[in-house]
C-alpha positions in Angstrom: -6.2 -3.6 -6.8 -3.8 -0.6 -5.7 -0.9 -2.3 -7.1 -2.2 -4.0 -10.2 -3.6 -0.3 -11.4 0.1 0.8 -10.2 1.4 -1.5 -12.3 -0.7 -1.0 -15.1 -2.4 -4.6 -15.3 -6.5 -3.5 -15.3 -5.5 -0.8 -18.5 -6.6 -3.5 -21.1 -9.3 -5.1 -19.6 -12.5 -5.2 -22.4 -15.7 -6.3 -22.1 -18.9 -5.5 -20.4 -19.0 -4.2 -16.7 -19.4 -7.4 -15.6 -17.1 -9.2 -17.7 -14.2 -6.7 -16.5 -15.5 -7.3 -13.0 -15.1 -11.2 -13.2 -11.5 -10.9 -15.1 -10.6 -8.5 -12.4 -11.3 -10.4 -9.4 -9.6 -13.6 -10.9 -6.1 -11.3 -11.6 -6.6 -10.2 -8.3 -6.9 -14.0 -7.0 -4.1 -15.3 -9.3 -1.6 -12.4 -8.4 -2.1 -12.9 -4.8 -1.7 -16.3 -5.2 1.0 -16.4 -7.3 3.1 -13.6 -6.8 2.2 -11.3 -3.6 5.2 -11.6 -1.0 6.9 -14.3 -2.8 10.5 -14.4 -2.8 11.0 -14.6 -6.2 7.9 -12.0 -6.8 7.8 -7.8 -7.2 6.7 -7.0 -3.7 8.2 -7.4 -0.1 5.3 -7.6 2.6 5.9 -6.4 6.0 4.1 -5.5 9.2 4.9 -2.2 11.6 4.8 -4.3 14.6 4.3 -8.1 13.1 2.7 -9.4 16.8 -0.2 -11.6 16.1 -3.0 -10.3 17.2 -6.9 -11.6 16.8 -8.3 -8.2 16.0 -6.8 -4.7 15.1 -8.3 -3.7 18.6 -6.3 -6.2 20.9 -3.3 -4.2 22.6 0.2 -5.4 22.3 3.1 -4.0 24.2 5.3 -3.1 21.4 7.3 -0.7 23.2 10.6 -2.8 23.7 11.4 -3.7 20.0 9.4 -0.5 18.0 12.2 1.8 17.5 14.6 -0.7 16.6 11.8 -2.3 13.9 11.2 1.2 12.7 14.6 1.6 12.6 15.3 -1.8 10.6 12.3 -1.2 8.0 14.4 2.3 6.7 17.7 1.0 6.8 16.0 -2.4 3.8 14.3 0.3 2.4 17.8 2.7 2.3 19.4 -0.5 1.0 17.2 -1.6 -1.6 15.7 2.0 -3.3 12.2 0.2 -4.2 9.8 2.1 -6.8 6.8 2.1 -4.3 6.9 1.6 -0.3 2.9 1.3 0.3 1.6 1.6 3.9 -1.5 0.6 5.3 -3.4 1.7 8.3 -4.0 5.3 9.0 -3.5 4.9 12.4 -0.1 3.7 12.2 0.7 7.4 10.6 3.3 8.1 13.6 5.1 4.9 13.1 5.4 5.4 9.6 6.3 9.0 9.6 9.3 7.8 11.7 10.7 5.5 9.1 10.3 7.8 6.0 11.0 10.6 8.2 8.6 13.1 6.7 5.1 13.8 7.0 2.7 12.4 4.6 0.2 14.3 2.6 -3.4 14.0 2.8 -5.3 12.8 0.7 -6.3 13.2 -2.9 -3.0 11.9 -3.1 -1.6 10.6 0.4 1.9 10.2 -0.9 5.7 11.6 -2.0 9.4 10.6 -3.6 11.8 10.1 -1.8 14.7 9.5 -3.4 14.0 6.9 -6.3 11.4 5.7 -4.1 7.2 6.8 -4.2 6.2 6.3 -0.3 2.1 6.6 0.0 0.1 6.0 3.4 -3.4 4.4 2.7 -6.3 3.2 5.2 -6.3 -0.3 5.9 -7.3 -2.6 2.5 -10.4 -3.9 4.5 -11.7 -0.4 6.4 -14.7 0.8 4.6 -13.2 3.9 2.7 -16.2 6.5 2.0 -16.9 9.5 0.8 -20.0 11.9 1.2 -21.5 9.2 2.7 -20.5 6.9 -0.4 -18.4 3.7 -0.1 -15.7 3.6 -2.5 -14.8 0.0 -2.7 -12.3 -1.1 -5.5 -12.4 2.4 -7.0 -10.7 4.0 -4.2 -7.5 1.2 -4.4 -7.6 1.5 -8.6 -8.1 5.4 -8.7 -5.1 6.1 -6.1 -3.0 3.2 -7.9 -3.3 4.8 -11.1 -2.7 8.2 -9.0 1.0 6.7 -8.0 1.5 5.3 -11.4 1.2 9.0 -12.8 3.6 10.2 -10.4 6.3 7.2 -10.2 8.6 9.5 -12.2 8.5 12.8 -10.0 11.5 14.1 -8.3 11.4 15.3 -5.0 
């Protein structure tokens, strides 16, 4: 949802709520399908640590290749200037704040330029984002895509 609001693919939609809810999920399916991580696609997917694991509970010793992953992740990024670097996982912050090398805002708007590129720090797409009690859902990943859309162009 983030990146499809990002990239300006729900402005259009028409219909009833559910009518725009149906041709939304089926974008969402086709893109992810289709495009998300594909070589030949707009987006590069990577992992922090990249272990397998069967839960985000289970502890892996990550100690003896962490820097030099952190390390590689900036250097690709350095190299290839991307519009958005998007990372999941608010309790990765540490990790991340390493590789971008500065600290990220909070939230409303949990994200920066650096250089040509617009770095932003999100929770995980399946934790339960609420608000006053209030779970967010979709909105929260369309709102804050539209959010970095606004703010693609801004210098540092």
């Amino acid at each position: 949802m983030l990146l499809m609001a990002y990239l300006g693919k729900l402005d259009n939609l028409a219909g009833s709520q559910q009518q725009v809810a149906t041709q939304t999920r089926e974008m969402l399916r086709d893109y992810q399908r289709d495009r998300w991580g594909t070589l030949d696609g707009e987006t590069c997917v990577i992992e922090l640590s990249g272990l397998a694991a069967a839960n985000m509970d289970e502890a892996s010793d990550t100690a003896a290749f962490l820097p030099r992953r952190k390390e590689f992740i900036r250097k690709k990024i350095q190299e290839h200037q991307p519009k958005l670097v998007l990372m999941y996982q608010l309790g990765s912050r540490p990790g991340y704040e390493q590789i971008v090398e500065r600290t990220f805002p909070p939230e409303p708007e949990p994200f920066f330029r650096k250089g040509t590129t617009l770095m932003a720090l999100t929770p995980h797409p399946v934790s339960r984002i609420q608000v006053n009690g209030r779970s967010l859902g979709n909105q929260y990943w369309i709102e804050l895509g539209t959010r970095l859309r606004a703010n693609r162009c801004i210098p540092s």
